[in-house]
KELO-269622 format. One record per residue: residue in one letter; x, y, z of N, C-alpha, C, O in turn. Coordinates in steps of 0.02 Angstrom, whole numbers, padded with zeros to 5 digits, always signed. Example, Ala and Ser with C-alpha at 12.3 -4.5 7.8 and 13.67 -1.06 7.14 Angstrom:
<recs>
A+00660-00284+00390+00615-00225+00390+00660-00165+00390+00712-00166+00423/S+00642-00112+00354+00684-00053+00357+00645+00002+00394+00670+00057+00402/
</recs>
This chain:
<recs>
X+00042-00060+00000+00000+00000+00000+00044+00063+00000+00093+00071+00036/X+00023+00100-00039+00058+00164-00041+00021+00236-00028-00025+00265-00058/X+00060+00255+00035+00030+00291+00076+00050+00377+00058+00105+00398+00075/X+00006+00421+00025+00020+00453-00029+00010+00534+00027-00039+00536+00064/X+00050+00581+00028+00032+00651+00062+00017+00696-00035+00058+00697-00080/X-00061+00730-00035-00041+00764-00057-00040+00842-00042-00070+00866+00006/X-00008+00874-00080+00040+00931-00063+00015+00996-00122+00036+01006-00179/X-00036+01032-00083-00066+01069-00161-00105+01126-00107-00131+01111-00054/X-00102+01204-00141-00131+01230-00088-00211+01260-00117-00238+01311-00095/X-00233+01228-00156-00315+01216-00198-00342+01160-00152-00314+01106-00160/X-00395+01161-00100-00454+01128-00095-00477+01064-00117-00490+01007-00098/X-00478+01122-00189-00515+01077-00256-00475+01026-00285-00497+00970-00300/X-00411+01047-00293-00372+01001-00318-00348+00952-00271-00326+00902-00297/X-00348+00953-00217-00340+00884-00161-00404+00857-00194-00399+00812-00236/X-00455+00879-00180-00507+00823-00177-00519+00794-00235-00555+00744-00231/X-00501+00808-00288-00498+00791-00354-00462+00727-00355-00481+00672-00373/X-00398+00750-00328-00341+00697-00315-00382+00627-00297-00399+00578-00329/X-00386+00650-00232-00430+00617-00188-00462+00554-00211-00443+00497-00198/X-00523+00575-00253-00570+00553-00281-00544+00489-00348-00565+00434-00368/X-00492+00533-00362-00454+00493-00413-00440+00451-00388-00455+00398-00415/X-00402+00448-00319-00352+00389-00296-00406+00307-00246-00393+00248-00235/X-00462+00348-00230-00520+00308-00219-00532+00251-00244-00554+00204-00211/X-00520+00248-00298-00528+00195-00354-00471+00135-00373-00472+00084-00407/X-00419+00171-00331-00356+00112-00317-00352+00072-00249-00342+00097-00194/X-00363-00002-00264-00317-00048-00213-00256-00020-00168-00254-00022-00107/X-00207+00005-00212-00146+00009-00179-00116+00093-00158-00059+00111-00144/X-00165+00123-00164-00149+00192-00139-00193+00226-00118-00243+00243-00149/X-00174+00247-00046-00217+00288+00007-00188+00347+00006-00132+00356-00018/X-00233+00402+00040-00206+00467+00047-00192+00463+00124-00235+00447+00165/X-00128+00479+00141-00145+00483+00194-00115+00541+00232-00097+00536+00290/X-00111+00578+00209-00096+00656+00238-00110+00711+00175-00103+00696+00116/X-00134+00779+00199-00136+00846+00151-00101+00890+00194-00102+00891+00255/X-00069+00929+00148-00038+00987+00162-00052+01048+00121-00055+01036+00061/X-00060+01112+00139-00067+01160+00098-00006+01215+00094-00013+01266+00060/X+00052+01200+00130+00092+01266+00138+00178+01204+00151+00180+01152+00185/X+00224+01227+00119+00287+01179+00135+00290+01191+00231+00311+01139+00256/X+00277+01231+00272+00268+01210+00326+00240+01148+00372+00262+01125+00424/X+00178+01127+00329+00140+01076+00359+00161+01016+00322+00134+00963+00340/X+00206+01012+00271+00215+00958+00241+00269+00929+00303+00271+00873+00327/X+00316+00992+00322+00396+00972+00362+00368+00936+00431+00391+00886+00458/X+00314+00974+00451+00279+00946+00520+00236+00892+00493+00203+00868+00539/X+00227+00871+00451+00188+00804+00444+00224+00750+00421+00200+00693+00423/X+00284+00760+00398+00335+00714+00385+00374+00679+00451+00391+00620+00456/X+00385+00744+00509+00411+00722+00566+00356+00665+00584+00384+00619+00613/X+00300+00657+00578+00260+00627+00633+00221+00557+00607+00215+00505+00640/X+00201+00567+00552+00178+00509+00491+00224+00504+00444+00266+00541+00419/X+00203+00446+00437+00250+00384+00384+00219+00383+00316+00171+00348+00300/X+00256+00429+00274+00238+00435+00192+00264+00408+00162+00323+00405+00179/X+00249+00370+00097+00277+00341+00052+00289+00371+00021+00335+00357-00017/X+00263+00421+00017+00286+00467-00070+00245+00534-00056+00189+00535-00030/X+00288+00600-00082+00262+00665-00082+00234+00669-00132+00265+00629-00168/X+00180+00701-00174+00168+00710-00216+00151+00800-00223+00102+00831-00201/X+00210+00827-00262+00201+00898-00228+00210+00951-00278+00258+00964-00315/X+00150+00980-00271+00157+01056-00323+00187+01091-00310+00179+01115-00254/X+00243+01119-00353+00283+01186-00348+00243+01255-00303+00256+01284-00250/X+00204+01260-00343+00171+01330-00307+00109+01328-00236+00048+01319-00233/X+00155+01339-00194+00116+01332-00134+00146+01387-00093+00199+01410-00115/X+00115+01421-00020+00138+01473+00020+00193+01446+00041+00198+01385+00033/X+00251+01483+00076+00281+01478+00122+00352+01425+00081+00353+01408+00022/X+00383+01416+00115+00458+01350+00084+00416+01307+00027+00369+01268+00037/X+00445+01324-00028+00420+01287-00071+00473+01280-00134+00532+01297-00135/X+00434+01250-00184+00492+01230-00247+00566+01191-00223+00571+01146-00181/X+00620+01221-00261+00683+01181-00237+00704+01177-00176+00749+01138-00163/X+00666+01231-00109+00727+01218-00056+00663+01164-00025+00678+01115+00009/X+00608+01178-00037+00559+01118+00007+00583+01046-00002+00579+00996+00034/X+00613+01059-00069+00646+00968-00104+00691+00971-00062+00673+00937-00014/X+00732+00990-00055+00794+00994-00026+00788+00979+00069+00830+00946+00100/X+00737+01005+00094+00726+01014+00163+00687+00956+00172+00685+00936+00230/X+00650+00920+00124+00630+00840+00114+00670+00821+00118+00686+00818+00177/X+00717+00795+00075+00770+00773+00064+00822+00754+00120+00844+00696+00122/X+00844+00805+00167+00871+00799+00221+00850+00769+00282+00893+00754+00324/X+00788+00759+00294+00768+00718+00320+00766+00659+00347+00712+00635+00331/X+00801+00614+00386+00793+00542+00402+00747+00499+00361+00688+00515+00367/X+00756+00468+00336+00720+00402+00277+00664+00444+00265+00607+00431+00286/X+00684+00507+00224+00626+00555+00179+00593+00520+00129+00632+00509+00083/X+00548+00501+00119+00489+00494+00058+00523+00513-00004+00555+00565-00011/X+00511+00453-00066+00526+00506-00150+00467+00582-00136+00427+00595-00092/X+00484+00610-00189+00470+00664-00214+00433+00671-00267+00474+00697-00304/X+00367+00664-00311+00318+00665-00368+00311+00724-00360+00285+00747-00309/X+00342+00773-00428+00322+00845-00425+00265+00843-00487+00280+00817-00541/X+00205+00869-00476+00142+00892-00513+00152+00948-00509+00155+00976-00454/X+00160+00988-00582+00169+01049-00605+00120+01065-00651+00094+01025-00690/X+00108+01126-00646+00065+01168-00712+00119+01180-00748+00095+01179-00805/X+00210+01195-00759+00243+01205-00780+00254+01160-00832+00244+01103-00809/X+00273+01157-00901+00292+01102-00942+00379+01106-00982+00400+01067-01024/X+00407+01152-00959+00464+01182-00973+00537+01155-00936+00555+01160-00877/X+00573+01119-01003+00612+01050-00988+00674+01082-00917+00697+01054-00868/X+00678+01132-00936+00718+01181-00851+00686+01179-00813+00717+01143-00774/X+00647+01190-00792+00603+01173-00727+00603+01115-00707+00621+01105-00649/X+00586+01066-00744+00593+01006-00737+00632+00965-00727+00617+00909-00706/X+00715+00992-00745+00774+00957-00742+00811+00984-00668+00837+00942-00631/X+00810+01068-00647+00825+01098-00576+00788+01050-00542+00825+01022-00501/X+00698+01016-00540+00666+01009-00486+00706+00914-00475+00706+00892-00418/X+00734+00869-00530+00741+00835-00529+00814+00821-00503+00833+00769-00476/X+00862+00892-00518+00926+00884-00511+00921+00901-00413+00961+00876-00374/X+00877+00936-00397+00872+00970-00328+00834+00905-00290+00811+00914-00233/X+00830+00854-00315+00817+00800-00270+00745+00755-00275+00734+00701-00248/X+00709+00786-00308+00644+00759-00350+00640+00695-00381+00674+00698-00432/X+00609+00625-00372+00623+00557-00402+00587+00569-00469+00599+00536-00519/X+00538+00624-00466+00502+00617-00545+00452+00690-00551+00432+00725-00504/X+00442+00699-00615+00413+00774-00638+00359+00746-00678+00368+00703-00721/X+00280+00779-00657+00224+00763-00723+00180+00807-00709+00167+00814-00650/X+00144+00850-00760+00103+00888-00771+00057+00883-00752+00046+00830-00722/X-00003+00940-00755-00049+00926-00718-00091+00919-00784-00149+00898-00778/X-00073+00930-00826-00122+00909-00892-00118+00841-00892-00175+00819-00898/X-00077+00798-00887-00050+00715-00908-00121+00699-00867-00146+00726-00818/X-00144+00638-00913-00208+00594-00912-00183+00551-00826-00127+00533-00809/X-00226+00547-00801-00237+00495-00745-00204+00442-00725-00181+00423-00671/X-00205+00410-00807-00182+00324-00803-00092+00346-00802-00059+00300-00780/X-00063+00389-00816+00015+00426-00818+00029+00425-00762+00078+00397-00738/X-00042+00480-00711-00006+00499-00658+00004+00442-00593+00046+00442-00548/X-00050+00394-00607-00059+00331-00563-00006+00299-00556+00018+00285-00502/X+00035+00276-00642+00111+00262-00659+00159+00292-00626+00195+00266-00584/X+00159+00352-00647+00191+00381-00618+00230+00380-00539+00290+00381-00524/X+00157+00378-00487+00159+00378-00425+00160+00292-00396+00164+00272-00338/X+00157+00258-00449+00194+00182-00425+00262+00184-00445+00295+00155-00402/X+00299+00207-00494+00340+00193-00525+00387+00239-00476+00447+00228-00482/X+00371+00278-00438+00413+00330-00400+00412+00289-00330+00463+00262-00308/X+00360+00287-00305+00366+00240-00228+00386+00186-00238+00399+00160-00184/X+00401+00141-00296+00434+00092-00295+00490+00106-00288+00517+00058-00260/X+00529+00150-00300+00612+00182-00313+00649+00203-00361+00708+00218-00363/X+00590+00201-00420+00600+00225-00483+00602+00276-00496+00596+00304-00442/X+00609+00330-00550+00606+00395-00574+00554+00401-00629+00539+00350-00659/X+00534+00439-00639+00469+00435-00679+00471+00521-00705+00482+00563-00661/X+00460+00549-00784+00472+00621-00808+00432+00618-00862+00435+00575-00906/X+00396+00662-00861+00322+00657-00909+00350+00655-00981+00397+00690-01003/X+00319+00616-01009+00360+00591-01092+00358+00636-01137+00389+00613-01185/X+00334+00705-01152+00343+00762-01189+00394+00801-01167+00425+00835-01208/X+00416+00804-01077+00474+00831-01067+00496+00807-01068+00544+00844-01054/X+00531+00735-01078+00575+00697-01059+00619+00696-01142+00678+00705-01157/X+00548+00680-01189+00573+00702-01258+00630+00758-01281+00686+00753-01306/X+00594+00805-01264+00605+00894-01274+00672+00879-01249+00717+00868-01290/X+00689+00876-01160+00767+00848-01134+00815+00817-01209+00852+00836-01254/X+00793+00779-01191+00841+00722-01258+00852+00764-01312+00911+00770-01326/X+00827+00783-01333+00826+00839-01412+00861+00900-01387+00883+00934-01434/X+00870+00920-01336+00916+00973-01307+00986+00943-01309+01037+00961-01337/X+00970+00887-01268+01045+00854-01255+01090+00838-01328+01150+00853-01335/X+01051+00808-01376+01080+00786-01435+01092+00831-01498+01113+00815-01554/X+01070+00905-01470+01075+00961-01506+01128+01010-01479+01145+01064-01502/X+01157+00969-01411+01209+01010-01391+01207+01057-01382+01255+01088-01403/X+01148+01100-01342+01116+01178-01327+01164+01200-01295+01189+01152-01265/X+01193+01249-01283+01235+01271-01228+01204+01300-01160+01147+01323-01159/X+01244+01297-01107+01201+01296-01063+01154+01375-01066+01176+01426-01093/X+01108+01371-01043+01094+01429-01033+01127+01489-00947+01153+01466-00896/X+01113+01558-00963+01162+01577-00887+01141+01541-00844+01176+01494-00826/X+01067+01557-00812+01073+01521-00739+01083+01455-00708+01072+01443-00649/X+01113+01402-00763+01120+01349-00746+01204+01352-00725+01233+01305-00699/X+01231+01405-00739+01318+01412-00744+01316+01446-00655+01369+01459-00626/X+01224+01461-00610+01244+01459-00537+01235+01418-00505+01198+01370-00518/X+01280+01432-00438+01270+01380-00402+01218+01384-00352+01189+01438-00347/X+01201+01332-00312+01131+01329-00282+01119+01371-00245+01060+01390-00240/X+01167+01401-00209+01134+01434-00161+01130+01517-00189+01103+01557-00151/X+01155+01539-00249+01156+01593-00300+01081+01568-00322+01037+01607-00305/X+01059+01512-00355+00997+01527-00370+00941+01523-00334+00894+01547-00366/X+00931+01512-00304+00907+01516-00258+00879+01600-00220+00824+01617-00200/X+00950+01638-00225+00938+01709-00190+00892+01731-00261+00837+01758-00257/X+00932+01710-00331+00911+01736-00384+00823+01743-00398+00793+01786-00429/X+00787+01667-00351+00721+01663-00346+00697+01692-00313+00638+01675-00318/X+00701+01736-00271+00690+01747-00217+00694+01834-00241+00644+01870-00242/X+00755+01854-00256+00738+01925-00282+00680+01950-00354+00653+02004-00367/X+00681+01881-00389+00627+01903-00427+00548+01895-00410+00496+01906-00441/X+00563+01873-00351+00486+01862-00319+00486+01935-00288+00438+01946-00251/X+00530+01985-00296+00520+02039-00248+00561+02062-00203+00564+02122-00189/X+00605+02004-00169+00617+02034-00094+00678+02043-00093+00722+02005-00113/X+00684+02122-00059+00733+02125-00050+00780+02075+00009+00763+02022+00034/X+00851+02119+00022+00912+02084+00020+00912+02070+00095+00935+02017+00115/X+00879+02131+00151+00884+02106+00206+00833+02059+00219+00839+02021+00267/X+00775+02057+00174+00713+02000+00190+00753+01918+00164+00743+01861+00183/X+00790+01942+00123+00801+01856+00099+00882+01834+00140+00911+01780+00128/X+00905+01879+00181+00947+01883+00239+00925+01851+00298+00955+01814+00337/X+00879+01867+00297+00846+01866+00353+00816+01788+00352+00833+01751+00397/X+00774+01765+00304+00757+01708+00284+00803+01661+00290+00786+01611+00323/X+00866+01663+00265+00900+01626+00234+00955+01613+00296+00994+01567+00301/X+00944+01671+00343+00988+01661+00416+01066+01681+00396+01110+01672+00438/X+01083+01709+00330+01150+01765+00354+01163+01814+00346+01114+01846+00364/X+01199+01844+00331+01201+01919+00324+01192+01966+00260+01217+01942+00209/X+01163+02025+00254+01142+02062+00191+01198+02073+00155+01203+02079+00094/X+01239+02077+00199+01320+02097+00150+01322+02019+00120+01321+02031+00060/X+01325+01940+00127+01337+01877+00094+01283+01906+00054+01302+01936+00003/X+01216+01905+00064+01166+01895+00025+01199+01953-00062+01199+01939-00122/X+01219+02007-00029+01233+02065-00092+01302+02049-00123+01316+02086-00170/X+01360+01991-00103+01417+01981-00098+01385+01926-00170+01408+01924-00227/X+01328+01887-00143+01304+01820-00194+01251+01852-00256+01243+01831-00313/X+01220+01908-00224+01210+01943-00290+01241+01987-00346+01216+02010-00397/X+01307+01991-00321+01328+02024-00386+01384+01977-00430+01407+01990-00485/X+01394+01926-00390+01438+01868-00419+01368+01847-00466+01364+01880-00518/X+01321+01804-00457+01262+01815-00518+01245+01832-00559+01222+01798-00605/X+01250+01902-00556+01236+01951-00597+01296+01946-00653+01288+01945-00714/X+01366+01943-00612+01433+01938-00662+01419+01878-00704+01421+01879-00766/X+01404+01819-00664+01406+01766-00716+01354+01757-00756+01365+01711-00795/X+01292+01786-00763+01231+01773-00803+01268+01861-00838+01228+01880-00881/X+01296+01885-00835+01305+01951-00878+01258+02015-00908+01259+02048-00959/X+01202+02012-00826+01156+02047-00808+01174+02123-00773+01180+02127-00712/X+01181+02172-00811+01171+02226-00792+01151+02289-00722+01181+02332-00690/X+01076+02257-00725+01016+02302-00707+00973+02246-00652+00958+02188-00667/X+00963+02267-00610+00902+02221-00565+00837+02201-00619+00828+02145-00642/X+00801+02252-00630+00763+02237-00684+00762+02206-00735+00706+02186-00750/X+00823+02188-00786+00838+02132-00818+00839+02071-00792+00813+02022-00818/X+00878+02071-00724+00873+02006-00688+00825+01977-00683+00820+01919-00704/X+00758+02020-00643+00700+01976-00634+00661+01981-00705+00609+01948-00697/X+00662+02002-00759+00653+01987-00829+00671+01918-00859+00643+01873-00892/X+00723+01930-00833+00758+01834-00847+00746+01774-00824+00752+01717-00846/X+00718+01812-00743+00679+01745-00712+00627+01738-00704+00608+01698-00661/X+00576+01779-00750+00514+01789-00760+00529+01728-00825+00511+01669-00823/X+00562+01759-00874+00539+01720-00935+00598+01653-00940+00624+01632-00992/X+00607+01635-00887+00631+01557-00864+00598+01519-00805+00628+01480-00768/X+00527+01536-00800+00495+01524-00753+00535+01504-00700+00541+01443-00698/X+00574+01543-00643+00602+01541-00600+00575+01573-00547+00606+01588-00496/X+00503+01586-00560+00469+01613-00479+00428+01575-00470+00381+01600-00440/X+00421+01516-00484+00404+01456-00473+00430+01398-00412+00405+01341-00412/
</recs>
């Protein structure tokens, strides 16, 4: 039996889930969360087989929520359900610790696959991105900038295009505004960004406030 948390901050879309998973033998729901807070406190206390978790939710979310899963004592895989279909998104959420990536468009009988094929210990990446990947790789794309930072650079990089400034994501992040402005302009040098406003331009149209 596979004991499923899902992780979505829509109502509607749990119960959807829900309803879907009703209809299986081998998979129960057995925890919801609406905010990466209640996922971290429900992981301490119940025994999940598998996260199944949307990017966009309040509070710790996207790559550092993977990551803060991840660290965890015998943490659960990771099933990220995205509205996103964009093979970068998909490759950060998989490289940041994610067992598998699938859309929220992908038909039912995918995502059911999917979420066996991941709690078994498998990896599982929705077959139009997984395509798109391969055709990058064998076309030899060069990288694009923000993949040339390192994690904890992109990271600030998400975080300023969501808005916030340097002592808020200081403050968040627990060190000091001078590291935080020390890691933003090393960024800036290596993506060969100018202007703040270009920056979050770039991570607008690399879906990176996601």
């Amino acid at each position: 039996m596979i004991h499923l948390m899902i992780v979505d901050d829509h109502a509607l879309m749990r119960e959807g889930l829900k309803q879907l998973f009703e209809g299986e033998d081998d998979i129960i729901v057995g925890a919801e969360a609406a905010s990466g807070e209640e996922v971290l406190a429900i992981l301490q206390k119940e025994n999940i087989d598998l996260v199944l978790l949307d990017l966009s939710i309040p509070g710790i979310h996207g790559v550092e929520l993977i990551a803060k899963i991840r660290e965890m004592p015998d943490s659960p895989p990771i099933l990220v359900l995205s509205m996103h279909n964009e093979p970068q998104i998909a490759k950060r959420k998989l490289k940041s610790g994610a067992s598998g990536y699938i859309t929220k468009d992908s038909s039912p009988k995918d995502l059911l696959e999917a979420i066996r094929k991941v709690a078994a210990g498998g990896r599982y990446i929705a077959g139009d991105i997984a395509e798109r990947i391969a055709f990058e790789a064998s076309s030899a794309a060069p990288l694009v900038p923000h993949e040339l930072l390192s994690g904890r650079e992109l990271m600030i990089l998400r975080m300023l295009a969501k808005g916030k400034k340097v002592h808020e994501i200081a403050q968040e992040l627990d060190i000091s505004s001078k590291t935080v402005s020390t890691h933003k302009a090393r960024l800036m040098q290596k993506m060969h960004i100018d202007s703040d406003v270009k920056l979050v331009q770039y991570a607008i149209a690399h879906g990176m406030t996601v």
